[in-house]
C-alpha positions in Angstrom: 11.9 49.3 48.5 9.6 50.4 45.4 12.8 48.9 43.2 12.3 45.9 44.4 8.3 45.7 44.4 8.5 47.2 40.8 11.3 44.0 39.8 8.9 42.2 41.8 5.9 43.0 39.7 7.8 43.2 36.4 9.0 39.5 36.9 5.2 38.8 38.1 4.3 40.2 34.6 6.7 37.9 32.9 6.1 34.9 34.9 2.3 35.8 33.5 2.9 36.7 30.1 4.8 33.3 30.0 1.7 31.4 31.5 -1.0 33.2 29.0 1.5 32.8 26.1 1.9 28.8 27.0 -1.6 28.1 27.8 -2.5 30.1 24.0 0.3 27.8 22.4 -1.7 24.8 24.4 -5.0 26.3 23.1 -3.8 26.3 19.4 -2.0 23.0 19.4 -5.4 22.0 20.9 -7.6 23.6 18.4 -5.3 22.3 15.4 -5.6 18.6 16.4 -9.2 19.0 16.6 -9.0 20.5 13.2 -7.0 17.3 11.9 -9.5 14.9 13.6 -12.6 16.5 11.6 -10.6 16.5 8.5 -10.2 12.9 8.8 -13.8 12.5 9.6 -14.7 14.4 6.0 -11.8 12.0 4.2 -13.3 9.0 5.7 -16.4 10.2 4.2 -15.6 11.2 0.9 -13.7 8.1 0.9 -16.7 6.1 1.6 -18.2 7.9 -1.3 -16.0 7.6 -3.8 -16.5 4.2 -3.9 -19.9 4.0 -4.7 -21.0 3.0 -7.8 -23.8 4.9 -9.6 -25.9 2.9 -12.0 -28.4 4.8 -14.3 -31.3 3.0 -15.8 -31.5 2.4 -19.2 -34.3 1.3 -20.7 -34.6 -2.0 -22.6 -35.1 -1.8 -26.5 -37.7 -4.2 -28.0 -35.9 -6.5 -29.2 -38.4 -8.5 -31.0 -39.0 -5.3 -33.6 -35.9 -7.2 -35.4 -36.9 -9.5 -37.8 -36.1 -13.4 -36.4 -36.2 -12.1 -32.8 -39.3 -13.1 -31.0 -40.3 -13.4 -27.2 -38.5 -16.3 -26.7 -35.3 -15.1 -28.0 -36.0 -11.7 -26.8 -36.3 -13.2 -23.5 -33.3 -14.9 -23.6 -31.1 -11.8 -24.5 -32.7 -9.7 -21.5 -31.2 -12.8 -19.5 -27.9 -12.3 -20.5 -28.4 -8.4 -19.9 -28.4 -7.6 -23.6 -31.4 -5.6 -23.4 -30.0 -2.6 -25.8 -29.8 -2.7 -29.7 -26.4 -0.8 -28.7 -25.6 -4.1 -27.0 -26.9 -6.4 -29.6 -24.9 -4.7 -32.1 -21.9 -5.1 -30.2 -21.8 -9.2 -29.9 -20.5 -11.2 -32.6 -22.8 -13.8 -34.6 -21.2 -16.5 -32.1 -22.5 -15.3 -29.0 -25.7 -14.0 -30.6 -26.5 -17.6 -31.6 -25.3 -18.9 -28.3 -27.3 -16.7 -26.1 -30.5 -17.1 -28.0 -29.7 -21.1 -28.1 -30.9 -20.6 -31.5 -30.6 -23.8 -34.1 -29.1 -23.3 -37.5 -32.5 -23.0 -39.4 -34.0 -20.9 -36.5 -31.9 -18.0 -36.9 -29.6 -15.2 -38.6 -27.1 -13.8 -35.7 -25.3 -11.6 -38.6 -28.5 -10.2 -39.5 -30.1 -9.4 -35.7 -26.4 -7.8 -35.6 -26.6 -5.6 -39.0 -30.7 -4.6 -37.9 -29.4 -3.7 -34.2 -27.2 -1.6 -36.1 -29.3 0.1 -38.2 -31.6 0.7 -35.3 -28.6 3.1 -33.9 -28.4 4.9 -37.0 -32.2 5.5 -36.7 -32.2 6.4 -33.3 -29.1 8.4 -32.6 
């Protein structure tokens, strides 16, 4: 009689090792899902981020401190976001002349180019 009671309870401790070993297994795969799910949550995030465009300010140069430039022409670059010798520099005499609408005797686009250049040097 105690060799059966003690197969009885052995198999009782089985059939229970079983159940606490499945329901850890269930607990893990569980836990490990919920684990993915936040992950996705901080990708979705950082995705979100990553995308975002960061502008610093710069700060306009004076413009008219170059000789033919004045407020209206000064003015006119600012429109066309050339507000930087750096960006004045970079233009060619063609698109200097056409964003200031400057006529022929009004203006010297290579020069405004060469001073915004030689404000670099100066500066930087």
């Amino acid at each position: 009689m105690f060799k059966k009671i003690i197969y009885f309870g052995l198999g009782l401790a089985d059939l229970l090792l079983e159940s606490i070993n499945s329901w850890a297994e269930k607990g893990e795969a569980y836990l490990e899902k919920q684990a993915e799910v936040e992950l996705e949550k901080i990708d979705v995030v950082v995705g979100e981020t990553e995308d975002i465009e960061i502008e610093t300010a710069v700060t306009p140069d004076d413009l008219t401190t170059i000789t033919g430039i004045g407020p209206t022409f000064a003015k006119r670059f600012y429109a066309a976001g050339i507000t930087t010798f750096e960006q004045l520099a970079e233009l060619t005499p063609v698109e200097a002349k056409e964003i200031s609408q400057a006529a022929d005797w009004q203006a010297d686009p290579e020069e405004w180019i060469a001073q915004a250049k030689t404000h670099l040097l100066v500066v930087t």
